[in-house]
C-alpha positions in Angstrom: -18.9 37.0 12.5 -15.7 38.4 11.5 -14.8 42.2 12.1 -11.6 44.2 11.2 -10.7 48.0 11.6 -8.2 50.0 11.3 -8.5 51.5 14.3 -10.5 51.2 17.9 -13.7 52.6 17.3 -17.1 53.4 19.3 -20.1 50.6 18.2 -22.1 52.7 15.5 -25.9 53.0 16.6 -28.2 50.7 15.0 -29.1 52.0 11.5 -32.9 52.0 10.8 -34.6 49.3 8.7 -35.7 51.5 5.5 -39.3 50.0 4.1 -39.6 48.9 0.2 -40.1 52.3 -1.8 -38.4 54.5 -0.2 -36.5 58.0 -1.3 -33.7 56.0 -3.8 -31.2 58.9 -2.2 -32.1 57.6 1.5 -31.1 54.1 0.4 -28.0 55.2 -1.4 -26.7 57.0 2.3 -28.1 54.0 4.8 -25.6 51.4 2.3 -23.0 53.5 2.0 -22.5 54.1 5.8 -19.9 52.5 7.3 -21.0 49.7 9.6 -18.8 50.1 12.9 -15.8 52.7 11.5 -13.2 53.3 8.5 -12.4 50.4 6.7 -14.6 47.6 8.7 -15.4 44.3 7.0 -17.8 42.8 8.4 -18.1 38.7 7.7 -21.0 36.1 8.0 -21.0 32.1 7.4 -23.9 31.0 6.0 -23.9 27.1 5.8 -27.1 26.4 4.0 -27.5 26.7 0.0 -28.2 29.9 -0.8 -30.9 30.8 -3.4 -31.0 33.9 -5.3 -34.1 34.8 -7.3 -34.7 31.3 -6.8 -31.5 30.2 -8.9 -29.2 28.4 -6.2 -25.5 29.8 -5.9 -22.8 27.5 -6.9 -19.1 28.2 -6.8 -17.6 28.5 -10.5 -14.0 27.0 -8.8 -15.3 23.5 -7.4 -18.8 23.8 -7.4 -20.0 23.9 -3.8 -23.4 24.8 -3.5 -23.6 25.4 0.1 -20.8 26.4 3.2 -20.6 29.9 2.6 -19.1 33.2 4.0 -20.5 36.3 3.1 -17.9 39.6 3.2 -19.7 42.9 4.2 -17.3 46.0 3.2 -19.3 49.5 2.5 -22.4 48.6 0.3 -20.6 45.6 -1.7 -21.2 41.9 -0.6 -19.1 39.1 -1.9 -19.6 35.6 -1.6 -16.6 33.2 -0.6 -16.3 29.6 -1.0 -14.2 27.2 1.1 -11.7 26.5 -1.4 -10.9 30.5 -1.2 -12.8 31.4 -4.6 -15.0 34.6 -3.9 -17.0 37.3 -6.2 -19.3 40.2 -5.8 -23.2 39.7 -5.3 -25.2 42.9 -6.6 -27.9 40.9 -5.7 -27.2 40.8 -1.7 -27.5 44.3 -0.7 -26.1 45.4 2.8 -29.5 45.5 4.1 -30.0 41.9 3.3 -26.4 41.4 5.0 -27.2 42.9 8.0 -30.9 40.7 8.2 -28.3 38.1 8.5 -26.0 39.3 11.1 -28.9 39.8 14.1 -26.5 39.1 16.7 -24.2 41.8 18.1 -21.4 39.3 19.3 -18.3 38.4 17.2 -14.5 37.7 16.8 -12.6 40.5 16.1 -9.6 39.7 13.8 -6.3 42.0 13.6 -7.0 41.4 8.9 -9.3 40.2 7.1 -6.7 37.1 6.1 -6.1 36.1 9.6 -10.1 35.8 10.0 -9.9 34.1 6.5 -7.7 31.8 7.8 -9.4 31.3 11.3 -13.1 30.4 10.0 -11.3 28.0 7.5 -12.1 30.2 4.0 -8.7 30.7 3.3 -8.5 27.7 1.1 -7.4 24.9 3.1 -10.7 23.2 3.8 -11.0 23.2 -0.4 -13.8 20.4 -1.3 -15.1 19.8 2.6 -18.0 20.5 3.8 -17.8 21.9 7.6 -21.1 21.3 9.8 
């Protein structure tokens, strides 16, 4: 998992899992908490395909349809491919990011491009599939 910051900051406590149907204003405040300080983005891969409402995702640059790293920042989530085409999901809320991020351990990375570079989404792996 990749994680940048501007500056050293404490671990923020675990933020509660809110149940289906809750106040929309409580929702609004759990996503747009900051997940570990100003300015952290927060980064998963996700080799499988991924599937939203059942439609699988497919890069509109080289069409991968699996090998994917999924960029955390506030309450957006974008979707990057290997050949360093990424977008925004609406449909991947943060809570849905962090369901995917259950560990606690990761690489921190001075800027997001340096961790681009390192997990091999900065471009140069365009076309491969990495297992």
């Amino acid at each position: 998992m990749l994680r940048t910051t501007d500056r050293t900051t404490e671990p923020a406590p675990a933020l509660p899992v809110l149940p289906t149907g809750t106040d929309p204003l409580l929702q609004l405040q759990y996503e747009t908490q900051l997940a570990d300080g100003p300015a952290a983005t927060r980064c998963v891969s996700h080799p499988p395909e991924l599937a939203l409402g059942g439609i699988p995702v497919t890069c509109s640059a080289c069409q991968a349809r699996r090998d994917w790293l999924l960029i955390n920042h506030g309450r957006n989530v974008w979707i990057r491919c290997r050949c360093s085409n990424q977008w925004i999901e609406p449909e991947i809320t943060r809570a849905d990011f962090d369901a995917l991020t259950a560990s606690p351990y990761g690489t921190t990375y001075p800027t997001v491009e340096e961790g681009l570079a390192a997990l091999g989404f900065d471009g140069v792996f365009s076309g491969t599939y990495l297992e």
